[in-house]
N, C-alpha and C positions, 0 to 999 in steps of 0.2 A: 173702220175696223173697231169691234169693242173694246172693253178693258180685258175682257176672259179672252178673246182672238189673241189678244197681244200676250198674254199673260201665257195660256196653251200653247202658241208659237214659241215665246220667246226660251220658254219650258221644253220643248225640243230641241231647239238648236243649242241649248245649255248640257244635252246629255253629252260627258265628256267633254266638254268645253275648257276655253283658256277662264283664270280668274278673270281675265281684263274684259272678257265677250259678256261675263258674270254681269261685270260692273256695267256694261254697255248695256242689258239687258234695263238693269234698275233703273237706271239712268231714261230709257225709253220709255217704263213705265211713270218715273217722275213727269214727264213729259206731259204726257198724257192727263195726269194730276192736274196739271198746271191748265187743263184746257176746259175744266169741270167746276159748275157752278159755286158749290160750297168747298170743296177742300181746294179749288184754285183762291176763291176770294182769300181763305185764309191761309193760304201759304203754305197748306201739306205739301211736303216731298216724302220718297220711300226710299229710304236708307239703303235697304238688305233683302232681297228676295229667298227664300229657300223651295223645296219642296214643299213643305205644308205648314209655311209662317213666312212673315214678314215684319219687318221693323218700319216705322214712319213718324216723322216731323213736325212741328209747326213752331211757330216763334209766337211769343205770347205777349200781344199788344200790354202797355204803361198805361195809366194817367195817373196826375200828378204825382209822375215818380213809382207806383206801384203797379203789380199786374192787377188790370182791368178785370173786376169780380166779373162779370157779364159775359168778357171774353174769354176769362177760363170756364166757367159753365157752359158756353157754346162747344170751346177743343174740348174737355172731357165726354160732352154728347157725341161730338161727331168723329173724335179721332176714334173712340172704343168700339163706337160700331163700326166707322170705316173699317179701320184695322180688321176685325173678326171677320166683315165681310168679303174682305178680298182676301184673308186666309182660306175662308171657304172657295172662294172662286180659284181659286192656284188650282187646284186639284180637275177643275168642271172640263167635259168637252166641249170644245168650240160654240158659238153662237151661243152659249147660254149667260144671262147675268145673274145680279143672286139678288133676294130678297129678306127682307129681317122678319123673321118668325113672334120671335119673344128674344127680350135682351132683357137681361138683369146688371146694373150696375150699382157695385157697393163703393162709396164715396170715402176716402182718408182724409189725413190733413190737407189745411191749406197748403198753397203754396206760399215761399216766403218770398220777404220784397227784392231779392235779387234774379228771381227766375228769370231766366229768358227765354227759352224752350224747354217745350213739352214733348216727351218719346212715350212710343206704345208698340209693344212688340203683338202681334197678333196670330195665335196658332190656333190650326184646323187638328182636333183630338180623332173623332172618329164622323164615320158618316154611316148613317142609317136610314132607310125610304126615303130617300132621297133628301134629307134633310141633315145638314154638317151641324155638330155641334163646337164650336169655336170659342176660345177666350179671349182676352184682352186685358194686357197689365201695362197702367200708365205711370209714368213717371216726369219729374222734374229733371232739372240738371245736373242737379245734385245726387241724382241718385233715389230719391224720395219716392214711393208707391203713395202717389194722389188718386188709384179708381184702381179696380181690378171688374174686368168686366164677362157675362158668361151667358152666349146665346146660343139659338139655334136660326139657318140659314138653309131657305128652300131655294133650287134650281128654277129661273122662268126666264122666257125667250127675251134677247137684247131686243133692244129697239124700245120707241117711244108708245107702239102701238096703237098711233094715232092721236096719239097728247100731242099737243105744242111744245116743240124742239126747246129745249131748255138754253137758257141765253149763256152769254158768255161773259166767265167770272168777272165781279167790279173788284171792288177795296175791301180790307178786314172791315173798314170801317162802312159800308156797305150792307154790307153783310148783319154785321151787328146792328146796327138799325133798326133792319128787316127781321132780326130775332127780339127787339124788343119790343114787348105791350102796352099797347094805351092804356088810358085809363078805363077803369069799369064801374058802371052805377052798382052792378051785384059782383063782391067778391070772388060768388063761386058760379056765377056763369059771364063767358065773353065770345065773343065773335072773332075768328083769326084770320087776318088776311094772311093770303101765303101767295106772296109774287116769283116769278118764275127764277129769281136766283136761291130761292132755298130747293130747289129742284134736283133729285138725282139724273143720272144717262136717262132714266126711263120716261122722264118727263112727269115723277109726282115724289110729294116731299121727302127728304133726307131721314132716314129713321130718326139721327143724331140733333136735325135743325127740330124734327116736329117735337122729339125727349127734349131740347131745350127749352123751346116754348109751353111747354107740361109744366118743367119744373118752375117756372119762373111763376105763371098761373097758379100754384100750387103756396109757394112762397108768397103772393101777395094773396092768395087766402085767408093764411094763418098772420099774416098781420093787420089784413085788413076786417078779420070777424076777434080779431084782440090786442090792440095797440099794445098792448104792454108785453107782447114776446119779444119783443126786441128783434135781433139776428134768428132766424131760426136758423139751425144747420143741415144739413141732408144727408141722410145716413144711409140712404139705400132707394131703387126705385127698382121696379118691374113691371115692363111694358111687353102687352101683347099688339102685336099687328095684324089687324084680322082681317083689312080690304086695303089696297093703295087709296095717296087722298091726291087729288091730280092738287097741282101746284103751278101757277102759271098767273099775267097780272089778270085781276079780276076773280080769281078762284078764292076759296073759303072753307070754311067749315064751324062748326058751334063746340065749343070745348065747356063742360059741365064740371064742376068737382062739388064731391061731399067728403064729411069727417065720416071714419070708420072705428078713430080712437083718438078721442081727445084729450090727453092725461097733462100736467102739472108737469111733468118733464117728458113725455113723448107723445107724438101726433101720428096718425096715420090718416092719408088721403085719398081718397079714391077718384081717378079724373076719367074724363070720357069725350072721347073726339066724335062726332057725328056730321057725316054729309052732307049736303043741302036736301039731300033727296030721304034722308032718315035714317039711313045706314048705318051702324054703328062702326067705324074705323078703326079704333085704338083705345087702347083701354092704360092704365096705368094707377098703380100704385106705388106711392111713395111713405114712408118713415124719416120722419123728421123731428129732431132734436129742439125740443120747445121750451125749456127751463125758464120760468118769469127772470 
């Protein structure tokens, strides 16, 4: 059964329901979470189900002592689009899953060194040709707005459609591995492996795991065409998705980036995911905060 089967079911049997059937509902779809390659490895659960939004989880890996920069870049990519995306799905009929159109996410503060988890409530605003427009507001523990995020989410049939069945969830740590990058002779071109745990239900990459792997590419540009930026920050990105990139071990793709604005305090990038086969996949622009 898919995440939208379970999600439309569970959505009926909730009309006039007890709170407790409520709870049992979310609860089946945490479940379900737990059984999916990227938000199992890192520990999403969904809080709160309504009609058209959802609240969801994760706990947010240490080292030494602090949250792991790496692994908050990864939850900020993958819980804003999860979240948006299964707002949009609340609403779909049967058999269908959802797919990430374009997502914009605008970046806050850090988080500070006592965070432990990360929440993202995600609501479905309206739907038009079949396309839901959905946000996404992330938060600390504290209470803290770390992202607020704002996409659009097309209707397509569940199933892997003939991809290689996407494996089943490892470790955060895992996980974070497989989102970080080797090393590159050219700063602004690399080769990405992408093994089948960054894989959605459909059997090709996570809108949220491919955004992370962007940004990270994107940040070792700008230090690696000018040692002396230091930290850059990240102020914003918008990412189009314009074909699936399958994701499985062995699979790939070529990620390109150029400067669009290279200013003395701000940078803008423009990156580009392409297929084996020449396809252009994903497109993405990022703003980033570059002060010597």
């Amino acid at each position: 059964m898919t995440l939208t089967d379970r999600v439309n079911s569970g959505l009926e049997t909730q009309t006039g329901s007890s709170a407790g059937e409520g709870r049992g509902f979310t609860h089946q779809i945490a479940r379900w979470l737990a059984d999916v390659p990227v938000e199992g490895s890192l520990g999403v659960v969904v809080d709160e189900i309504t009609p058209n939004s959802l609240r969801m989880s994760a706990p947010v890996p240490h080292r030494d002592g602090r949250p792991d920069p790496g692994a908050v870049d990864a939850l900020i990519c993958v819980l804003t689009d999860s979240a948006a995306g299964l707002a949009a799905a609340v609403g779909r009929p049967k058999g269908q899953g959802g797919a990430t159109i374009e997502l914009r996410v605008d970046h806050g503060p850090l988080p500070g060194p006592g965070v432990r988890r990360l929440e993202v409530e995600g609501t479905q605003l309206h739907s038009i040709a079949g396309a839901e427009l959905c946000t996404a507001v992330l938060t600390d523990d504290a209470g803290q707005v770390l992202a607020r995020a704002t996409g659009h989410f097309a209707a397509v049939p569940a199933g892997t459609g003939g991809l290689p069945t996407p494996p089943p969830p490892g470790d955060a740590d895992a996980l974070l591995a497989a989102l970080r990058l080797g090393p590159a002779h050219d700063p602004l071109r690399r080769g990405l492996e992408l093994p089948g745990l960054l894989a959605n239900p459909r059997g090709v990459i996570h809108g949220g795991a491919l955004l992370t792997l962007v940004q990270a590419a994107q940040r070792a540009a700008l230090i690696g065409t000018n040692p002396r930026v230091g930290q850059p920050r990240l102020l914003s990105t918008q990412t189009e998705f314009l074909r699936p990139v399958p994701c499985s071990d062995g699979s790939g793709a070529d990620l390109t980036t150029r400067f669009g604005r290279r200013g003395r305090r701000f940078s803008t990038l423009h990156s580009e995911v392409v297929l084996p086969d020449g396809r252009l996949a994903a497109t993405t622009t990022g703003l980033w905060a570059t002060a010597e």
